[in-house]
MARVO-212401 format. One record per residue: residue number from 1; residue in three letters; z, y, x of N, C-alpha, C, O in turn. Coordinates in nm, 3 decimals. Layout:
residues N
(NUM ALA (Z Y X) (Z Y X) (Z Y X) (Z Y X))
...
//
This chain:
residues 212
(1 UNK (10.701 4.182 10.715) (10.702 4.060 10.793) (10.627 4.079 10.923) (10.532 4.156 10.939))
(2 UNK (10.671 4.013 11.000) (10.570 3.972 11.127) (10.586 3.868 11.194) (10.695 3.813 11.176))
(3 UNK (10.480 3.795 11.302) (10.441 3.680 11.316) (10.614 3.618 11.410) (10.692 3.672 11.489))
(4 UNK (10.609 3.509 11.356) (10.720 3.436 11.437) (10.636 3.348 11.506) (10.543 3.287 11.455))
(5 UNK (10.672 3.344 11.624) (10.615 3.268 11.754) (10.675 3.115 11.739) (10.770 3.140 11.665))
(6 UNK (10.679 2.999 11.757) (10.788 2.885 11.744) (10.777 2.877 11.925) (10.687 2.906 12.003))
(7 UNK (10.897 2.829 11.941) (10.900 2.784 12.066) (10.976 2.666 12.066) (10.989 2.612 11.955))
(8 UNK (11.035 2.605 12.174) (11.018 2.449 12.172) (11.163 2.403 12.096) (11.276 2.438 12.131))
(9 UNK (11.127 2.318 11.986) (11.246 2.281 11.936) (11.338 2.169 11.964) (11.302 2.061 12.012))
(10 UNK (11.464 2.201 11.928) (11.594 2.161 11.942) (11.594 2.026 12.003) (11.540 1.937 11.936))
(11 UNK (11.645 1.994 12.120) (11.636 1.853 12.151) (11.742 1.763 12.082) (11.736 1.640 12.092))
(12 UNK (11.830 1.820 12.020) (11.887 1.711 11.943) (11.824 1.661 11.765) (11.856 1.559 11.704))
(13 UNK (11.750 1.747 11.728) (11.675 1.797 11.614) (11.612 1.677 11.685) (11.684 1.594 11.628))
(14 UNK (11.515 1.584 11.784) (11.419 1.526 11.823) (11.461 1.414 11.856) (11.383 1.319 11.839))
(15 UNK (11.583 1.389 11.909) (11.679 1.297 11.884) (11.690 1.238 11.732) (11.630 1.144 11.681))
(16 UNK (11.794 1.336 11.675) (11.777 1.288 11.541) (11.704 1.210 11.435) (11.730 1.131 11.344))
(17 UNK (11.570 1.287 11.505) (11.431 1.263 11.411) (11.376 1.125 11.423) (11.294 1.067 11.351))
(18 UNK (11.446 1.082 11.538) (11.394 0.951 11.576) (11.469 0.843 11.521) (11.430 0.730 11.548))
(19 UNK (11.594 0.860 11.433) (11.695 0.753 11.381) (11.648 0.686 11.303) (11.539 0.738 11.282))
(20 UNK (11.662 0.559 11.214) (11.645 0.501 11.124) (11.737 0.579 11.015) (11.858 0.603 11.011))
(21 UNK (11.605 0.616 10.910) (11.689 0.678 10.797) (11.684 0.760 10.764) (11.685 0.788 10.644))
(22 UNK (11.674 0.868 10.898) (11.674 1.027 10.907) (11.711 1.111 10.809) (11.675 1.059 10.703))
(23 UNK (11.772 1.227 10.786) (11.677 1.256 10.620) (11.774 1.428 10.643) (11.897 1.428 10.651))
(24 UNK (11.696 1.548 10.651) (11.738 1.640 10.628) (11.878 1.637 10.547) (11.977 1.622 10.619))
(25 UNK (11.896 1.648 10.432) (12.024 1.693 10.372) (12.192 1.537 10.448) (12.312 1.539 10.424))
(26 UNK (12.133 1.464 10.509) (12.236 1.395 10.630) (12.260 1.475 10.758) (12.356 1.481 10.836))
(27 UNK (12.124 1.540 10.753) (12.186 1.630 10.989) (12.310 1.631 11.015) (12.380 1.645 10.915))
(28 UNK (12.348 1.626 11.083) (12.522 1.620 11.127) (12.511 1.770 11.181) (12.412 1.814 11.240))
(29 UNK (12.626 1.841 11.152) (12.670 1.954 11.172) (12.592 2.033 11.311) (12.518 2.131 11.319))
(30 UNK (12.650 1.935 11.411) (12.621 1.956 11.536) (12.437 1.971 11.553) (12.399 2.068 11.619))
(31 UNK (12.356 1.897 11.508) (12.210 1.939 11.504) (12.180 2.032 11.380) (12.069 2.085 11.378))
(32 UNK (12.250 2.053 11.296) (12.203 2.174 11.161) (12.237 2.345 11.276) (12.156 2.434 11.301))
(33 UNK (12.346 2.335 11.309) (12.390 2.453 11.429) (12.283 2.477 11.558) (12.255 2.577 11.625))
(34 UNK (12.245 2.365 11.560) (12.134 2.392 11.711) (12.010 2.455 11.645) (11.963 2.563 11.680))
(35 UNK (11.954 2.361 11.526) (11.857 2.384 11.490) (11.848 2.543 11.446) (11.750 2.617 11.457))
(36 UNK (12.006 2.579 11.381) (11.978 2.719 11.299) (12.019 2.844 11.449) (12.001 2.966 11.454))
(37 UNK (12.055 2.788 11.510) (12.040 2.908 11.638) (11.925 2.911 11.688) (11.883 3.024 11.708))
(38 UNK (11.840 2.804 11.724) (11.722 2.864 11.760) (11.629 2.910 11.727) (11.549 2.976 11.794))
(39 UNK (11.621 2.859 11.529) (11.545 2.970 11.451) (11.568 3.126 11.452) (11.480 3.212 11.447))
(40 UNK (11.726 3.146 11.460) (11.757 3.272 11.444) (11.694 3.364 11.611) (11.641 3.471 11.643))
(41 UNK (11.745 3.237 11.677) (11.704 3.339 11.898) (11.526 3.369 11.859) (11.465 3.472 11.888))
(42 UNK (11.473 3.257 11.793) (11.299 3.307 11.786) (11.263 3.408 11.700) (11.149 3.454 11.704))
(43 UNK (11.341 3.445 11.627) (11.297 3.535 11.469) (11.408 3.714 11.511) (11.437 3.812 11.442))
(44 UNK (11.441 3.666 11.681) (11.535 3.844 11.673) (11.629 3.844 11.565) (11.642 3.950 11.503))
(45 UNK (11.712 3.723 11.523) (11.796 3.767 11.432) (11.797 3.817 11.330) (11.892 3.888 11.297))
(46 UNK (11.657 3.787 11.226) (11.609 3.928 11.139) (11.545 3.769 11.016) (11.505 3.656 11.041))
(47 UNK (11.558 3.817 10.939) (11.530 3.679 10.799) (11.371 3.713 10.804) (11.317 3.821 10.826))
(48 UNK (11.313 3.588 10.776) (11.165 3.568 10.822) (11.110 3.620 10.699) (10.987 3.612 10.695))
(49 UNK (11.162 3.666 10.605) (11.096 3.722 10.505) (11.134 3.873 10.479) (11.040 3.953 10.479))
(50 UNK (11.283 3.928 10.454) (11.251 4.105 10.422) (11.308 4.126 10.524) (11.370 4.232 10.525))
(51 UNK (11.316 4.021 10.686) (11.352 4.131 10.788) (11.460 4.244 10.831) (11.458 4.342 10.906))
(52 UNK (11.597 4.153 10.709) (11.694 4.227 10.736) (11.784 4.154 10.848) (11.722 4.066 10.908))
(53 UNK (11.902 4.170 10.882) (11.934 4.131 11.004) (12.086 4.012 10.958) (12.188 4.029 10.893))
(54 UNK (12.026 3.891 11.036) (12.124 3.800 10.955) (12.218 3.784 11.095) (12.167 3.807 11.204))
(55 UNK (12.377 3.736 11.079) (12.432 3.737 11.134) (12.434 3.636 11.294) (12.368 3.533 11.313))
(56 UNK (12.519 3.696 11.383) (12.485 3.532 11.481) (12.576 3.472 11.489) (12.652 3.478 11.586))
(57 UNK (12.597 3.375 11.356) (12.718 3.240 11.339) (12.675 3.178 11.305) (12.621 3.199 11.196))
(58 UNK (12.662 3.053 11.367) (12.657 2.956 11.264) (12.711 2.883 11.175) (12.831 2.858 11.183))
(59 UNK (12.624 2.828 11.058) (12.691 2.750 10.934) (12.759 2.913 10.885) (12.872 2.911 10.835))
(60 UNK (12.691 3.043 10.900) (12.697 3.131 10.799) (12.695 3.122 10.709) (12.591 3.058 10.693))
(61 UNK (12.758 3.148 10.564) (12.688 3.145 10.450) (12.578 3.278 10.432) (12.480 3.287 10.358))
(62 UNK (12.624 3.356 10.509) (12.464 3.452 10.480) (12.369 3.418 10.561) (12.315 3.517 10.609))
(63 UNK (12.312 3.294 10.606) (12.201 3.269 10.675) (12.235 3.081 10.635) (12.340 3.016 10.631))
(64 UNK (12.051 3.033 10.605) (12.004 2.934 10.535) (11.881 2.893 10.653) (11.829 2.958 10.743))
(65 UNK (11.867 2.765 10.610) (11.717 2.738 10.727) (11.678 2.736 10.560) (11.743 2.729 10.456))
(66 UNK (11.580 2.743 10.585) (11.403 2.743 10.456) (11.340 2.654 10.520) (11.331 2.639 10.642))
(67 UNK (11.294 2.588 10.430) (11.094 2.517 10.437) (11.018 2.578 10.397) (11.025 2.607 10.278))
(68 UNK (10.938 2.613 10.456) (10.771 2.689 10.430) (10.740 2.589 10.319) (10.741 2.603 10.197))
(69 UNK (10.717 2.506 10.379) (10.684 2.400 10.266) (10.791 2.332 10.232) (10.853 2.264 10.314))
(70 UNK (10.832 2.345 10.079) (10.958 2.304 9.983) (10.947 2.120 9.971) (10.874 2.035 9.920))
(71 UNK (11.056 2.127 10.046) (11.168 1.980 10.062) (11.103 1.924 9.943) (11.026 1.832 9.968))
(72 UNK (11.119 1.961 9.806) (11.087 1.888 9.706) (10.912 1.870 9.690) (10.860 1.846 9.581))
(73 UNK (10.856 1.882 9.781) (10.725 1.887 9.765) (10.626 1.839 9.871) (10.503 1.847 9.870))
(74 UNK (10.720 1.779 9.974) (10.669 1.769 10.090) (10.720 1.625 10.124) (10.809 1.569 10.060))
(75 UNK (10.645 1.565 10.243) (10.728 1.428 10.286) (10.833 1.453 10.359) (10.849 1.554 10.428))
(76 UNK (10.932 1.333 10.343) (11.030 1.343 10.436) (11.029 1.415 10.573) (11.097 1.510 10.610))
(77 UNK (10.913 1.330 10.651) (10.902 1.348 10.790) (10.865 1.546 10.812) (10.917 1.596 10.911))
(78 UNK (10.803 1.615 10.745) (10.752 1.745 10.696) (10.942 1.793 10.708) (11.005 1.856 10.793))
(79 UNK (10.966 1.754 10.631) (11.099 1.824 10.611) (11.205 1.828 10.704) (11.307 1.898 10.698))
(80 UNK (11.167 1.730 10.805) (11.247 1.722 10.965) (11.150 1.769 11.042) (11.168 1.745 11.162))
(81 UNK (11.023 1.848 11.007) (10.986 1.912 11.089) (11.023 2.061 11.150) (11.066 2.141 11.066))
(82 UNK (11.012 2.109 11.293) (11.085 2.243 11.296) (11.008 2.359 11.281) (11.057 2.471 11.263))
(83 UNK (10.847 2.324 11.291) (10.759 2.434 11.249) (10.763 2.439 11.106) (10.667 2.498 11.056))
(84 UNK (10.842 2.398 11.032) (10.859 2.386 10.890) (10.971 2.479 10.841) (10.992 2.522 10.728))
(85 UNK (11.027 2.496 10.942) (11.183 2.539 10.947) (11.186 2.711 11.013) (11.147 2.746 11.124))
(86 UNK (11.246 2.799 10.906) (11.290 2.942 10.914) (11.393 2.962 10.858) (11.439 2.916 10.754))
(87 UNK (11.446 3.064 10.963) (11.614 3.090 10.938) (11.612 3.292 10.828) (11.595 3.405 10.872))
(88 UNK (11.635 3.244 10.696) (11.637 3.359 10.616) (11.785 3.364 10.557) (11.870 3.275 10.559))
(89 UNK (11.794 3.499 10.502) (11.904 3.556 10.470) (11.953 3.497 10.318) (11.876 3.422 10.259))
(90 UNK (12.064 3.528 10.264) (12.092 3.448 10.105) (12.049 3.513 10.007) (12.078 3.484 9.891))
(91 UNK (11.979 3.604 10.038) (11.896 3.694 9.932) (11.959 3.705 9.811) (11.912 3.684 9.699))
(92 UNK (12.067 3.739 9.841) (12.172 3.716 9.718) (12.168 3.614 9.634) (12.116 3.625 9.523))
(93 UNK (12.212 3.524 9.670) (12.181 3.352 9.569) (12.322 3.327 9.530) (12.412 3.314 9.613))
(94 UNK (12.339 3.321 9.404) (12.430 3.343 9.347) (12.480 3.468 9.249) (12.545 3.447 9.147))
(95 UNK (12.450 3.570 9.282) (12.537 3.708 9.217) (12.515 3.688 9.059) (12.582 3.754 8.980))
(96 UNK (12.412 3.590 9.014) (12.358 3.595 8.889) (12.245 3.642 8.761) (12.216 3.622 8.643))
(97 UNK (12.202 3.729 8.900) (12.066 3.785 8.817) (11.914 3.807 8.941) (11.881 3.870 9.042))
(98 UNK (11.878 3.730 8.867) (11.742 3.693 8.919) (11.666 3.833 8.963) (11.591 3.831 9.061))
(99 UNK (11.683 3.938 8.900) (11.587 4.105 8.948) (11.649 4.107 9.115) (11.579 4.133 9.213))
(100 UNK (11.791 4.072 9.117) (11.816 4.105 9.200) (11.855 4.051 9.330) (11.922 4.108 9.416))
(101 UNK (11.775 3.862 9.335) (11.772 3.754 9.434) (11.617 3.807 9.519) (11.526 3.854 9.450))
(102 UNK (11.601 3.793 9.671) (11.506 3.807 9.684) (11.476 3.642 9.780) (11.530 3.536 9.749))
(103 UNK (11.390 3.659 9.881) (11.359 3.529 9.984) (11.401 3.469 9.895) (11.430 3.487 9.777))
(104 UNK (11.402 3.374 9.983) (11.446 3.179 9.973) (11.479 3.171 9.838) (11.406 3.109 9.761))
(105 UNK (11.628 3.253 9.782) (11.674 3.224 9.689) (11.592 3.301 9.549) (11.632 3.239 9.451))
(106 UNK (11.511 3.391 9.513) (11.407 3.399 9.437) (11.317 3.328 9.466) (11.255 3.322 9.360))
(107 UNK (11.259 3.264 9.544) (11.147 3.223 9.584) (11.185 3.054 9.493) (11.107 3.007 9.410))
(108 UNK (11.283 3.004 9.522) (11.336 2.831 9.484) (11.247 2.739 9.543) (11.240 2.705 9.661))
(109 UNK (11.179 2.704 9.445) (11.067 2.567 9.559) (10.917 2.598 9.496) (10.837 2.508 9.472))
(110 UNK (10.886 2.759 9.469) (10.708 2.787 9.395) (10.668 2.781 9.554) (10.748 2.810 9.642))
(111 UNK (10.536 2.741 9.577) (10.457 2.739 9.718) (10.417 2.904 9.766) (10.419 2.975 9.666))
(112 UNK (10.402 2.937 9.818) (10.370 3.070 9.896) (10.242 3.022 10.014) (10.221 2.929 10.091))
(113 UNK (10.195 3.114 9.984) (10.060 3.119 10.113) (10.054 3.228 10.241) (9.978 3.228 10.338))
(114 UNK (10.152 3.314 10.209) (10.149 3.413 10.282) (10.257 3.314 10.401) (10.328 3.228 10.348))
(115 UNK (10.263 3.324 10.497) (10.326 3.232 10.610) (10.406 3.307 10.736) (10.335 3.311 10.836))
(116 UNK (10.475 3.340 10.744) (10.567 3.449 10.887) (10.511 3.384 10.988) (10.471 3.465 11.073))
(117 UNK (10.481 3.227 11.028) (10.395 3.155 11.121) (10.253 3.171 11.139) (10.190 3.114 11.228))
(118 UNK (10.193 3.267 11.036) (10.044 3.253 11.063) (10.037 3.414 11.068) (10.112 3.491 11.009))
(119 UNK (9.915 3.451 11.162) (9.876 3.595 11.156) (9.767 3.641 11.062) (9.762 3.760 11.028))
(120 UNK (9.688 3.560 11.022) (9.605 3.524 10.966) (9.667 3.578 10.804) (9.649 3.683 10.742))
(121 UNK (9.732 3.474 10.776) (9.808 3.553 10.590) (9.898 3.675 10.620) (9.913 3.760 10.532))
(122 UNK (9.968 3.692 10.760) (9.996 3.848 10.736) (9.896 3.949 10.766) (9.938 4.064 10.752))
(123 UNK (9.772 3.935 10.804) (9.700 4.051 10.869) (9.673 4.134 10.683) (9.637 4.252 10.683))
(124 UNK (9.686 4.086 10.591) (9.653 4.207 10.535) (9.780 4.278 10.474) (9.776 4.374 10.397))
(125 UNK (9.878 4.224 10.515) (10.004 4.333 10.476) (10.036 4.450 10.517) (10.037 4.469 10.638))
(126 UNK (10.066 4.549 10.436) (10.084 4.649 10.483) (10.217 4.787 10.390) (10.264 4.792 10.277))
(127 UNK (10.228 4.851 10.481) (10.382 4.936 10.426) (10.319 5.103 10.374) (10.232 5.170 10.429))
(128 UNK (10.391 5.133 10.263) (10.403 5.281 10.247) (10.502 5.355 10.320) (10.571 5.279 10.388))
(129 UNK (10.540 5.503 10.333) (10.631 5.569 10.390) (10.738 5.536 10.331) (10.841 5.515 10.395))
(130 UNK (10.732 5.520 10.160) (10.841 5.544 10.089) (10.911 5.371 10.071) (10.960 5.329 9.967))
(131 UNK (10.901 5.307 10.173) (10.955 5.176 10.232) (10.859 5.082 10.158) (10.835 5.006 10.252))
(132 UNK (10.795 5.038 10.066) (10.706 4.934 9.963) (10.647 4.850 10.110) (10.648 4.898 10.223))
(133 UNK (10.610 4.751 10.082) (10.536 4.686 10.128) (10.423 4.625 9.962) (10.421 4.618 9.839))
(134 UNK (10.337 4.591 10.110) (10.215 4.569 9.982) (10.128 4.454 10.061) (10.174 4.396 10.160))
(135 UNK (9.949 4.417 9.989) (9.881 4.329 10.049) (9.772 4.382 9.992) (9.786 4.433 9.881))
(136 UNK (9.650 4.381 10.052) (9.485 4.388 10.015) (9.470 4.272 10.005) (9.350 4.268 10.032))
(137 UNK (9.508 4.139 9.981) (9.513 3.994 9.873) (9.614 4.050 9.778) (9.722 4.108 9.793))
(138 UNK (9.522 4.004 9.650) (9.583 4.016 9.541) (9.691 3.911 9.528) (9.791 3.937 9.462))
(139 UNK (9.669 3.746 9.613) (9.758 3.657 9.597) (9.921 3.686 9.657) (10.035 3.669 9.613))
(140 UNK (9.857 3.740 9.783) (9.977 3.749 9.849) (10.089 3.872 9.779) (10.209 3.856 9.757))
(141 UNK (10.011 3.990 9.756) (10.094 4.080 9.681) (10.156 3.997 9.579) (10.274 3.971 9.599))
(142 UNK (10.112 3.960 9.495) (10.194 3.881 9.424) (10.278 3.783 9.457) (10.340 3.759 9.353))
(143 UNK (10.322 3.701 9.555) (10.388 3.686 9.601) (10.487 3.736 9.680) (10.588 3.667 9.691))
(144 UNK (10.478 3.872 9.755) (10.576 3.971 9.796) (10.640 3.981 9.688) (10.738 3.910 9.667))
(145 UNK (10.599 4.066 9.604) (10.633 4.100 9.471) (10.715 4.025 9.363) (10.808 4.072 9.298))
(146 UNK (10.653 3.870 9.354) (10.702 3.812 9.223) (10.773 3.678 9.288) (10.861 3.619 9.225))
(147 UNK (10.738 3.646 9.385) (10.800 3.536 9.419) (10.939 3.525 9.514) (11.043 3.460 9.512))
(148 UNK (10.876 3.632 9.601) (11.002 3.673 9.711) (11.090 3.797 9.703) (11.196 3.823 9.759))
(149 UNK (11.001 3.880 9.601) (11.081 3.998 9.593) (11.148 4.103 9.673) (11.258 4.159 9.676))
(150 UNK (11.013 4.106 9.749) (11.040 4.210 9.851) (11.045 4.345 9.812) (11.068 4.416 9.910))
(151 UNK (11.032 4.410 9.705) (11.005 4.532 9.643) (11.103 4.557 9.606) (11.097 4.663 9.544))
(152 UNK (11.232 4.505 9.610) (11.344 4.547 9.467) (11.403 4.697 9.543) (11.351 4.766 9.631))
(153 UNK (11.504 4.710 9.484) (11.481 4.893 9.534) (11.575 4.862 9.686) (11.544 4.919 9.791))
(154 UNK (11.697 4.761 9.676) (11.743 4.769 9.801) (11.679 4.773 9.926) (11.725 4.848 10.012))
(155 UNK (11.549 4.683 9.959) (11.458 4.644 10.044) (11.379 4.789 10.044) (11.330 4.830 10.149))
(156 UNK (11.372 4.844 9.958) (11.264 4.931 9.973) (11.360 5.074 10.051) (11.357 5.132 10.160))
(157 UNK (11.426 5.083 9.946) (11.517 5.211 10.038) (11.584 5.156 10.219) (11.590 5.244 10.305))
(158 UNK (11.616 5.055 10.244) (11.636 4.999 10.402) (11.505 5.018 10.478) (11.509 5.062 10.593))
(159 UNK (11.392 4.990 10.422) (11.298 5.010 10.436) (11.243 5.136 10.529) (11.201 5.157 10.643))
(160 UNK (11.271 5.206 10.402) (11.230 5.354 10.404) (11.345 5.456 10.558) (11.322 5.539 10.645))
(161 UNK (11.480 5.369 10.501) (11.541 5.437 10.598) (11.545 5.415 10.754) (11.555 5.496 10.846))
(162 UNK (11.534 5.280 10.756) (11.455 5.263 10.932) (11.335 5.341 10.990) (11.315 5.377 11.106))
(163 UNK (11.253 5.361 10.870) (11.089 5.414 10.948) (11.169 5.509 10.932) (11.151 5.521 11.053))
(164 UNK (11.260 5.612 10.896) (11.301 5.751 10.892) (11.395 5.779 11.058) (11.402 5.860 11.152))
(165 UNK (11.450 5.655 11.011) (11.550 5.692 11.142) (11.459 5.682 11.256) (11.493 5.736 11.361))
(166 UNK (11.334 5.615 11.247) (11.273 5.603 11.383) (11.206 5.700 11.399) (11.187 5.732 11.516))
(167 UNK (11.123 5.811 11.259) (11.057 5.895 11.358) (11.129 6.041 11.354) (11.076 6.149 11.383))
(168 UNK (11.282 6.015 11.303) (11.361 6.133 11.403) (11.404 6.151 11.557) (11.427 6.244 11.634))
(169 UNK (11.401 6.004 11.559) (11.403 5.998 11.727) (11.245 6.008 11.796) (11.231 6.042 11.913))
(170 UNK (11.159 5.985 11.731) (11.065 6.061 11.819) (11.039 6.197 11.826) (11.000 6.255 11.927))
(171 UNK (11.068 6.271 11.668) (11.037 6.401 11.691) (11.158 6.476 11.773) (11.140 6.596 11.797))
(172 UNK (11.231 6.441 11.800) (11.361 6.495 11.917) (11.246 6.461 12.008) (11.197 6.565 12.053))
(173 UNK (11.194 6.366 12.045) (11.165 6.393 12.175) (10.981 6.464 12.260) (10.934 6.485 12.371))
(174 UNK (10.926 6.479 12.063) (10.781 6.532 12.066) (10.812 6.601 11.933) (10.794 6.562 11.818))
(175 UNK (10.882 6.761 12.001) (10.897 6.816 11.838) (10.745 6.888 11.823) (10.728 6.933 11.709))
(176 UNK (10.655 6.905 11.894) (10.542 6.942 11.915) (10.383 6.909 11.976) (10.273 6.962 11.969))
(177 UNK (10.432 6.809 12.026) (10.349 6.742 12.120) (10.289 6.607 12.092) (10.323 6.551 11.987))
(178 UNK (10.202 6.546 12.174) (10.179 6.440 12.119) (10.225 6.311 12.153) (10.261 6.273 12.264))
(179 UNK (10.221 6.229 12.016) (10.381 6.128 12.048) (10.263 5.977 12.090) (10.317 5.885 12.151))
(180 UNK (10.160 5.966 12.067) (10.081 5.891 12.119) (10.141 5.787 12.227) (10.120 5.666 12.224))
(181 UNK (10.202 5.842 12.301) (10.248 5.755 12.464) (10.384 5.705 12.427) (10.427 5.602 12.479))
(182 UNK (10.459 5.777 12.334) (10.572 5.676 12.293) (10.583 5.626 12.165) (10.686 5.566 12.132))
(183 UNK (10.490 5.644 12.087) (10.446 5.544 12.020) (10.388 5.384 12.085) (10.431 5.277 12.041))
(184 UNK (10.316 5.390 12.161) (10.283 5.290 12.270) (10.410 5.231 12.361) (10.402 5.109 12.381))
(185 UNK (10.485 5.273 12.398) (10.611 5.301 12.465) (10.694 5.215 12.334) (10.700 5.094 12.356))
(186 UNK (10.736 5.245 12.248) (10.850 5.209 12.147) (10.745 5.058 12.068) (10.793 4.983 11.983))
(187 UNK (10.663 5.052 12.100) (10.580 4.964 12.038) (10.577 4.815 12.107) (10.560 4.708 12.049))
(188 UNK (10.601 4.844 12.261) (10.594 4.751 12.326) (10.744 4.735 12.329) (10.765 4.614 12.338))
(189 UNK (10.848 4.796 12.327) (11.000 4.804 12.349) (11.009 4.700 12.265) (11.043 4.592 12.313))
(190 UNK (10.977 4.711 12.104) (11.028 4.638 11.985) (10.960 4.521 11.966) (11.011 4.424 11.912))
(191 UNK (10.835 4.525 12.012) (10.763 4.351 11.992) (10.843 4.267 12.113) (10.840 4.144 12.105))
(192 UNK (10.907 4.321 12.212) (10.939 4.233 12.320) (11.089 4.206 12.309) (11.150 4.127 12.381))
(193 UNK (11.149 4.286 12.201) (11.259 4.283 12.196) (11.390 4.106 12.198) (11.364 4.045 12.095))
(194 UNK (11.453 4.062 12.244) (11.527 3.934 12.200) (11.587 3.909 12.065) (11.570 3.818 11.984))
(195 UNK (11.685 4.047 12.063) (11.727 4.093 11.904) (11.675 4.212 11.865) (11.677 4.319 11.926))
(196 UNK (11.621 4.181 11.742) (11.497 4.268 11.656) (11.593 4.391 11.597) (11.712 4.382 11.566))
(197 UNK (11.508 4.507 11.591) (11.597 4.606 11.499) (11.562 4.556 11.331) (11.445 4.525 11.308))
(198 UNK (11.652 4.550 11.232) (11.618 4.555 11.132) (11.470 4.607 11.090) (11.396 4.679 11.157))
(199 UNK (11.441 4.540 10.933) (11.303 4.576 10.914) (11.195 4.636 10.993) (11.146 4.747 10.972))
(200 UNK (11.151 4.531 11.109) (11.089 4.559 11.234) (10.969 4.555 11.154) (10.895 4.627 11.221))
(201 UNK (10.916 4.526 11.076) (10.792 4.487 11.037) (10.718 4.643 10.980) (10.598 4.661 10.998))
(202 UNK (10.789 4.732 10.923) (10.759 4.890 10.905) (10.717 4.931 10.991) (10.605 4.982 10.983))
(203 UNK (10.795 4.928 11.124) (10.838 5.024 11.205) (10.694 4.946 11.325) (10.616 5.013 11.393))
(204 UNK (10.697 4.844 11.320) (10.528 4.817 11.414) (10.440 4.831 11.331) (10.333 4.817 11.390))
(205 UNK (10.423 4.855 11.214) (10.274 4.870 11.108) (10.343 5.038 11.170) (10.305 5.046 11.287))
(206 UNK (10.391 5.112 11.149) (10.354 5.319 11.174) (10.347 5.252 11.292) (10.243 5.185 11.293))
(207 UNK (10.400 5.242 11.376) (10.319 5.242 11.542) (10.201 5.216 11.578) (10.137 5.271 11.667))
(208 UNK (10.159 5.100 11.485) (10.010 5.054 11.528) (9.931 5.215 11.474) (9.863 5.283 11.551))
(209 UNK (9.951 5.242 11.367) (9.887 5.318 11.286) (9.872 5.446 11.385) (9.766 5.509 11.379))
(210 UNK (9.986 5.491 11.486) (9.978 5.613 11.562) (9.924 5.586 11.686) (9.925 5.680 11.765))
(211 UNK (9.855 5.432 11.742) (9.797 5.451 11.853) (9.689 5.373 11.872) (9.672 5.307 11.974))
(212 UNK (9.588 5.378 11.748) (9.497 5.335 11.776) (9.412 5.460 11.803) (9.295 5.449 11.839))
//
């Protein structure tokens, strides 16, 4: 994971919000589409949880808005909120077996503390080579792990194969030398990026790691 910035939301989303009645599962087409494009333009196109790369259509069925905080648990007004609101992938919801749902759709409506909005619950996450992600909170690991299911082997091998593909392209270009300056270089490329490369969240934890 890494931090999603919010920037200013949907003016028809604010419109809406102002009706008598309001109520998330009513939005009319036309504000569910605004709302889910601009989650997706702020998040690089990439699901706010394993960071794989969701499509750019809207009313996809492989892309869902989420509540941080679960609809069934929250007030109305919370649930028409847009800092409330992340655009994640279908984590396979549906296929029928739970080992193998991750995000949103393993997750259902249990609370999570770890937050893609706060830097604070991601600062202690962190990745192995062999793709894993992990946490120095015991809470949050458990939540990667048991709630969202970021570990299952698909995530982990995509994982693994982005940080691979990335540092073949550096050693082409430092088969000897030191990669320090484009590590710094590819570091700033990908945090500034509009559309994110898949599992960006690996690939800036080894960068940080090669230029401090």
């Amino acid at each position: 994971m890494i931090e999603i910035k919010k920037g200013k939301e949907p003016s028809k989303l604010i419109a809406y919000r102002k009706k008598k009645y309001a109520a998330y599962g009513d939005m009319p087409k036309d504000v569910h589409d605004a709302v889910l494009e601009s989650l997706m333009q702020e998040q690089g196109y990439l699901c706010a949880y394993c960071m794989c790369q969701i499509p750019q259509k809207k009313r996809n069925p492989s892309v869902t808005i989420e509540h941080w905080e679960p609809q069934s648990k929250t007030s109305n007004d919370k649930v028409l909120d847009y800092r409330n609101m992340l655009a994640v992938c279908n984590g396979n919801r549906g296929c029928g077996f739970e080992k193998y749902m991750t995000c949103d759709a393993r997750r259902q409506n249990k609370a999570l503390t770890v937050n893609p909005l706060s830097a604070l619950t991601l600062s202690s996450i962190k990745y192995t080579a062999d793709g894993s992600i992990k946490s120095d909170n015991p809470s949050i690991d458990g939540e990667l792990n048991d709630i969202l299911n970021l570990n299952c082997e698909r995530l982990v091998e995509n994982r693994k194969s982005a940080l691979q593909t990335m540092l073949i392209g550096i050693k082409k270009k430092h088969p000897t030398g030191d990669i320090g300056l484009t590590c710094e270089r590819l570091l700033t490329q990908y945090q500034s990026q509009s559309k994110k490369l898949p599992y960006m969240g690996i690939l800036i934890w080894w960068l940080q790691k090669h230029t401090k």
